[in-house]
C-alpha positions in Angstrom: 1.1 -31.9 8.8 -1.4 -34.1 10.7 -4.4 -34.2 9.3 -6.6 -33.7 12.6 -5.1 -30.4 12.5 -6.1 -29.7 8.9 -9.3 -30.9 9.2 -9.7 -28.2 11.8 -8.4 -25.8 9.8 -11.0 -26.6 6.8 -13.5 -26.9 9.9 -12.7 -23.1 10.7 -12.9 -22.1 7.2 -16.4 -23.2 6.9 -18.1 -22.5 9.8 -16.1 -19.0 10.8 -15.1 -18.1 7.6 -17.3 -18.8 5.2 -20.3 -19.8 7.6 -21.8 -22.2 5.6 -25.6 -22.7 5.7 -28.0 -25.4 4.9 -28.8 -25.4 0.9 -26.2 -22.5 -0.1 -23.9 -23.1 -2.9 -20.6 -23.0 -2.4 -17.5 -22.0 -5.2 -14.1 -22.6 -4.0 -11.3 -21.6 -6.0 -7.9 -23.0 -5.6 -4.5 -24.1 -7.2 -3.4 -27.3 -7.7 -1.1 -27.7 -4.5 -3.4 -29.3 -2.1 -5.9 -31.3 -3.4 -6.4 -33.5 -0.4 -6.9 -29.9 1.4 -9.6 -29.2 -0.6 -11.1 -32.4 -0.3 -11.5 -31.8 3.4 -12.7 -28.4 2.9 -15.6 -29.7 0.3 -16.4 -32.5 3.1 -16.6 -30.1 5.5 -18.9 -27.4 3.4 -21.4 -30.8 2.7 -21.5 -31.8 6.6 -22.9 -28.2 7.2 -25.4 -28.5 5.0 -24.5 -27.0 1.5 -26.5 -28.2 -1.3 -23.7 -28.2 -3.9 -19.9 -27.6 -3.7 -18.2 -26.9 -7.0 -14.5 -26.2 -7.0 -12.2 -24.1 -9.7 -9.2 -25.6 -10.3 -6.6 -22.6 -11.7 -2.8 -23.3 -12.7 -0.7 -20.4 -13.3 1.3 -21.2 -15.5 -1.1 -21.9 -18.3 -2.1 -17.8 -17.5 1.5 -16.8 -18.2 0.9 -19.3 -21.3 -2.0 -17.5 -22.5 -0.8 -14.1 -22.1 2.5 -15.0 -24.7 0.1 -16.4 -27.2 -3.5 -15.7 -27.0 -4.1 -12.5 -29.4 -4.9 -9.1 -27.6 -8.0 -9.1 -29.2 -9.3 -12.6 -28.1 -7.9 -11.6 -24.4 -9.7 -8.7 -24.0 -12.8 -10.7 -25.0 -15.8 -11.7 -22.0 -16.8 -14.9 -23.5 -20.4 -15.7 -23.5 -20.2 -18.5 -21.2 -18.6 -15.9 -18.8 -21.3 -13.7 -18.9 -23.7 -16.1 -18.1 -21.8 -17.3 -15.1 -21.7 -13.9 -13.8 -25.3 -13.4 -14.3 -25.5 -16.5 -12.4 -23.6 -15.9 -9.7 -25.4 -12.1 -9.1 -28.5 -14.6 -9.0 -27.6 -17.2 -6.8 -25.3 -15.8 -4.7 -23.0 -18.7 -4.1 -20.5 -18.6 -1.3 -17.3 -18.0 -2.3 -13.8 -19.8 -1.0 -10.7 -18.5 -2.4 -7.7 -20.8 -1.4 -4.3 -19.1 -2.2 -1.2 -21.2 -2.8 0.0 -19.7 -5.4 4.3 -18.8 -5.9 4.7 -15.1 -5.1 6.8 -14.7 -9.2 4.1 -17.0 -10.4 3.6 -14.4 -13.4 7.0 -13.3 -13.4 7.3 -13.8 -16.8 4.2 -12.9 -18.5 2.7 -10.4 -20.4 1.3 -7.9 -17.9 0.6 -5.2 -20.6 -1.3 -8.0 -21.6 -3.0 -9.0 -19.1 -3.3 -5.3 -17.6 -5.3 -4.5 -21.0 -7.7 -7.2 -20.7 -9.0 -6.6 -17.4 -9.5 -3.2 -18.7 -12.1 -4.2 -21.5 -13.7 -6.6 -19.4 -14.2 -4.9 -16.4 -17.3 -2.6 -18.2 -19.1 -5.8 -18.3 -18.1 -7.3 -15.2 -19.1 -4.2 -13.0 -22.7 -4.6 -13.3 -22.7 -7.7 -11.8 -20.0 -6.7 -9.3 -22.3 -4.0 -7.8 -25.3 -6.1 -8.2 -23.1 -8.7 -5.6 -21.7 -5.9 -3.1 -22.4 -6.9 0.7 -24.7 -9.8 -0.7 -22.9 -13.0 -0.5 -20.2 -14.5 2.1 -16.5 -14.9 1.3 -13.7 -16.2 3.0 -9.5 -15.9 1.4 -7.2 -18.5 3.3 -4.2 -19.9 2.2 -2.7 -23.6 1.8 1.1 -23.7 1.2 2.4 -24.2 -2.6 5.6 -25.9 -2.9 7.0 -22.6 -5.0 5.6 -20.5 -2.0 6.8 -22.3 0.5 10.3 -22.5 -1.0 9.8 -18.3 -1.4 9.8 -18.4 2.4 12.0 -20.6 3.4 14.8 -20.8 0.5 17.1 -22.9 2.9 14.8 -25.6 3.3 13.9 -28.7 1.3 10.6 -28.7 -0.1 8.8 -31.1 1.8 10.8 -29.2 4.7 9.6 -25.8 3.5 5.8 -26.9 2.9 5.7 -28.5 6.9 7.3 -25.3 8.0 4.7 -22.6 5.9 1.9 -24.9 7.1 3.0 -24.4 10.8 3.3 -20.6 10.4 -0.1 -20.5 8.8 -1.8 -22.4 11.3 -0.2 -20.5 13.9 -1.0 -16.9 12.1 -4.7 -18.4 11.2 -5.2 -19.0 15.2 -6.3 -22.3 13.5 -4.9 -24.1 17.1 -6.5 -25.3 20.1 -9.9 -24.5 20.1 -9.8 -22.3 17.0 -13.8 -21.2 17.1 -13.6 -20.4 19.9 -10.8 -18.5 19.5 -11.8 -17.0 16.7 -15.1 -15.5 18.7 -12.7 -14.1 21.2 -10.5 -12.2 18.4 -13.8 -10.9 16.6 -14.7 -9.5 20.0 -11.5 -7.7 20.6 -11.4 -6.5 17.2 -14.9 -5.1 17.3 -13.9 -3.3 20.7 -11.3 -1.7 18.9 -14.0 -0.5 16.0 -16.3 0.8 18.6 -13.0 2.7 20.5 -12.6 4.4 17.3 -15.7 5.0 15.9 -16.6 7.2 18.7 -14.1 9.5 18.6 -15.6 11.0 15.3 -11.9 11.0 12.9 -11.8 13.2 10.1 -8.4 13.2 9.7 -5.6 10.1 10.0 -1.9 11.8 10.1 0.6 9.0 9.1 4.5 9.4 9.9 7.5 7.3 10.2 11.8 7.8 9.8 11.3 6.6 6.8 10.0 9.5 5.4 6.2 8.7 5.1 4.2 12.2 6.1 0.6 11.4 4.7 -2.7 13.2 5.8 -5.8 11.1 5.1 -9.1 12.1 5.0 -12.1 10.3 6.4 -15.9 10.3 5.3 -17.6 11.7 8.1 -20.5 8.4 7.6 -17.9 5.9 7.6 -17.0 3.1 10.3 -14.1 1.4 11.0 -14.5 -2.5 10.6 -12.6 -5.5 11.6 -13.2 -9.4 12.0 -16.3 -10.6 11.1 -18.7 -8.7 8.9 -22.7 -9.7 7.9 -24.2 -9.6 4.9 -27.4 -7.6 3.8 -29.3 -10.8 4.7 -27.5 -11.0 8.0 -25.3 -14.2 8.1 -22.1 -13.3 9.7 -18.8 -14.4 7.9 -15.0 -13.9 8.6 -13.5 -12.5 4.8 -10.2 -12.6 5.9 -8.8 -15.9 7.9 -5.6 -14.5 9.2 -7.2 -11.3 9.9 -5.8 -8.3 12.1 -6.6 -5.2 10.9 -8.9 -2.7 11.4 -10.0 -0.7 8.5 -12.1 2.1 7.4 -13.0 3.8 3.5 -11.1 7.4 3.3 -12.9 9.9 1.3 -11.6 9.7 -2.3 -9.3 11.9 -3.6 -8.3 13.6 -0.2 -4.6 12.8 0.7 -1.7 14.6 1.1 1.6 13.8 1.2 4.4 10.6 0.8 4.1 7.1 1.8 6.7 4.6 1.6 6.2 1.0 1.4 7.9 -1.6 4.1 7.6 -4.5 2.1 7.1 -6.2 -1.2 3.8 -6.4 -3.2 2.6 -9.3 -5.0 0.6 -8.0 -7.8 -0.8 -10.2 -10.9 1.9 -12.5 -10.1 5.5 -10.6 -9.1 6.7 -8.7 -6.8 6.7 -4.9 -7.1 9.9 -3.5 -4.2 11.2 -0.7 -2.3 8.1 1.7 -3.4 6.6 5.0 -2.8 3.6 7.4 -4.0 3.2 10.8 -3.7 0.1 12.2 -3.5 -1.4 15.7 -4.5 -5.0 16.5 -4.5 -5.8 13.1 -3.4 -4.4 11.2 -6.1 -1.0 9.8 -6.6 1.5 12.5 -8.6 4.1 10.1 -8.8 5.6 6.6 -8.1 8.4 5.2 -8.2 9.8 1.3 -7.5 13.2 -0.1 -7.4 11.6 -3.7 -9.0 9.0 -3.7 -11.5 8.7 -0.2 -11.8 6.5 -1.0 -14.9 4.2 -2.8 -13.2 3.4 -0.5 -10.4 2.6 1.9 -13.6 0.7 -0.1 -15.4 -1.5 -0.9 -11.8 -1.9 2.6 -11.2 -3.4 3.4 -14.7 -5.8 0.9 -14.7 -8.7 3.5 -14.4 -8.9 7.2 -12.4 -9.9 5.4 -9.1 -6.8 3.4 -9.2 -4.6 6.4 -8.5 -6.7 6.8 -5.0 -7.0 5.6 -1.6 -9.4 3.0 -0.8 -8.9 1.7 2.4 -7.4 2.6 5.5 -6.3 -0.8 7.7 -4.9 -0.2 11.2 -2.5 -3.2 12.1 -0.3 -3.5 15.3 3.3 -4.3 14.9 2.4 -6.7 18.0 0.4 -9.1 16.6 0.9 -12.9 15.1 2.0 -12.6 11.9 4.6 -9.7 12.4 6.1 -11.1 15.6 6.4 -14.6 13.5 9.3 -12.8 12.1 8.0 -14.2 8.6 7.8 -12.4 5.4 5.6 -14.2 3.6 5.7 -12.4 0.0 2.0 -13.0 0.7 -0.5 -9.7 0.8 -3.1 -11.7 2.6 -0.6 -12.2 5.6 1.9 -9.6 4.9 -1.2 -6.8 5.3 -2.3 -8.1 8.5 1.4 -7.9 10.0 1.7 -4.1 8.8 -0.3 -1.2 8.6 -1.4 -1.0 5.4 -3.3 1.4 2.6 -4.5 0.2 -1.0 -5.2 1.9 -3.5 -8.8 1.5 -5.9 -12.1 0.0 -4.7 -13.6 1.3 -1.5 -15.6 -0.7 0.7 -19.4 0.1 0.8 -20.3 -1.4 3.8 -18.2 1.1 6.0 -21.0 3.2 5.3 -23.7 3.8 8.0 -27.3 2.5 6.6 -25.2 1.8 3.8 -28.0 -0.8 2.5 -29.7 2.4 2.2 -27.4 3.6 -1.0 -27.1 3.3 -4.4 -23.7 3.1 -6.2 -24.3 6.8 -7.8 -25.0 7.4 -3.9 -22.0 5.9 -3.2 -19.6 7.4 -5.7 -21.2 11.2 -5.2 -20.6 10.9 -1.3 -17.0 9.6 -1.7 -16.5 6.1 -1.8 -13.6 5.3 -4.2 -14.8 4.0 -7.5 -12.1 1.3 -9.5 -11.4 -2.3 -11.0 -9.1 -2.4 -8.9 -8.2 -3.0 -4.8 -4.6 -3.3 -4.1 -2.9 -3.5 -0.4 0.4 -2.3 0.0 2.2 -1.9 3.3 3.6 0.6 5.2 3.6 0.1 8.9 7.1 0.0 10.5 8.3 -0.2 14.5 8.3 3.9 14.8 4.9 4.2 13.0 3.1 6.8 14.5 -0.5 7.9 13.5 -2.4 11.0 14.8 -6.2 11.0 14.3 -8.4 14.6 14.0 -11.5 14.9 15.2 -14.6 17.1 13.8 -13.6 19.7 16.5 -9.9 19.9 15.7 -8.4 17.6 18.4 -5.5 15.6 18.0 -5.5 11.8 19.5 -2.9 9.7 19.0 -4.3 6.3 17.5 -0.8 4.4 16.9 2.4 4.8 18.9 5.9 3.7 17.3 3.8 0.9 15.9 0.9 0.1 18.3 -2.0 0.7 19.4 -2.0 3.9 21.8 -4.7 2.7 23.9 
């Protein structure tokens, strides 16, 4: 790939994603696949004005590594050090970059019971720190092609052949082409259109139904929003979390949905791909799952703590947009969620919440907002998708028609 183009691509990153400003901090995170990438990135973080740019290097195979032989006891421990960083990071309220290359089975063969168990005896001390952070800080996820990723994708292709090609399609899905600011402040404005369109039809209710056999009823805190694009953060600087982005979301109330929703393609969780999936839902939370692959897994992700067996998120996605009309699976929930519409289960988002600067997290948890460790996106938008929204009055408008956007 040329690197004018991925120097625009870093470019984008840091001025629409992450929106860099003079003497923040920045943390980006990122796999050992493209360090020259990163490079660019850190250059480009500097030239706007950032007084330190430090950068996490993570390799997953040492995690699958320490999950065979590190004691269960010394896994589920928060180390000191870690601590401190948090209470750092709550502090300072660095910027964070999160670069994702990593291979779709990366943890294919490690020991999620493991792994599932440790973030369940950290997360009481993380979630202090987590609240303490909500709506405070920018973040931006993009992606960089791994050479296990790439070869995921594109199985028939060498793997130089494979990289060059994911590299085009995320360009291409990132709008990171031609003018890509500029771009970018066209698709935030569309997006926003769409949140105010919906926003003042006053939804209670999203009714969710496919051939497939999904027949869900979701429903909606009256005080929420939908969001999409660009968001701001309590001190106002505007940041793009998501670069590709295409969804339009909104926080359901927890623990009010009804029905059967099938996925419509894989999930990578912790590192494998969960298949061919579907919950059931009574009372608002999920009565039963079931996977073809890594049944297991999907059990152990829904048992990670009460608010993981409900809905935290509701994300609106056409079937015409980049990403699905690449024709690309991407074994990649960052892109594979904004080709599809999509639900996830766990963590709600706070700032869908009018005045929501106004609230506490007790405030918060006793008006609705899904509690959890965890936030997980699986997909289930599909070409004869349709979804019905209710208002506060009782009338029915269709939102999505076999896939798209009804209006």
């Amino acid at each position: 790939m040329k690197k004018t183009k991925l120097k625009e691509y870093a470019r984008l990153i840091a001025v629409k994603g992450a929106n860099v400003q003079k003497d923040q901090e920045v943390w980006i995170t990122a796999s050992l696949d493209q360090p020259e990438f990163v490079e660019m990135l850190v250059k480009e973080c500097y030239s706007l004005g950032a007084k330190e740019v430090a950068v996490d290097w993570q390799h997953a195979p040492l995690s699958v590594l320490d999950s065979k032989y590190v004691s269960q006891k010394d896994m589920n421990i928060l180390k000191d050090w870690e601590v401190e960083k948090m209470k750092y990071q709550a502090y300072k309220l660095p910027i964070r970059i999160y670069l994702d290359s990593d291979d779709p089975d990366a943890l294919k063969f490690a020991r999620q019971d493991k792994i599932a168990k440790a973030k369940m005896a950290k997360y009481p001390i993380r979630k202090p720190y987590i609240d303490a952070m909500d709506n405070k800080y920018q973040w931006c996820i993009a992606a960089v092609p791994g050479a296990a990723w790439a070869k995921k994708v594109f199985p028939e292709l060498k793997t130089s052949s494979a990289i060059e090609k994911l590299w085009e399609a995320i360009l291409f899905t990132s709008r990171a082409e031609s003018d890509p600011i500029g771009r970018w402040n066209d698709h935030n404005r569309d997006l926003h259109d769409k949140c105010a369109r919906l926003n003042s039809l006053n939804l209670r209710f999203l009714e969710y139904s496919s051939s497939n056999g999904t027949d869900l009823k979701v429903e909606l805190l009256p005080n929420a929003n939908f969001l999409a694009g660009s968001e701001k953060t309590l001190q106002g600087i505007e940041f793009n979390p998501n670069i590709p982005s295409e969804e339009v979301f909104t926080t359901p109330k927890a623990g009010s949905a009804e029905g059967i929703v099938y996925s419509t393609k894989p999930l990578s969780y912790q590192g494998a791909l969960i298949e061919n999936f579907y919950f059931k839902f009574k009372d608002g939370r999920i009565c039963e799952a079931r996977a073809e692959k890594n049944q297991e897994l999907l059990q152990h992700m829904i048992s990670m703590d009460d608010g993981a067996k409900m809905l935290g998120e509701c994300a609106l996605v056409p079937q015409n947009s980049p990403i699905n009309n690449s024709g690309i699976l991407f074994y990649n929930t960052l892109f594979d969620e904004n080709a599809s519409c999509h639900l996830a289960l766990g963590r709600g988002f706070t700032n869908c919440i009018k005045d929501f600067e106004k609230y506490s997290q007790k405030e918060f948890d006793d008006m609705g907002v899904n509690n959890s460790m965890i936030h997980v996106d699986f997909m289930i938008g599909c070409d004869d998708m349709n979804i019905v929204g209710v208002t506060e009055d009782g009338q029915k408008i269709i939102i999505f028609k076999d896939g798209n956007w009804a209006f």
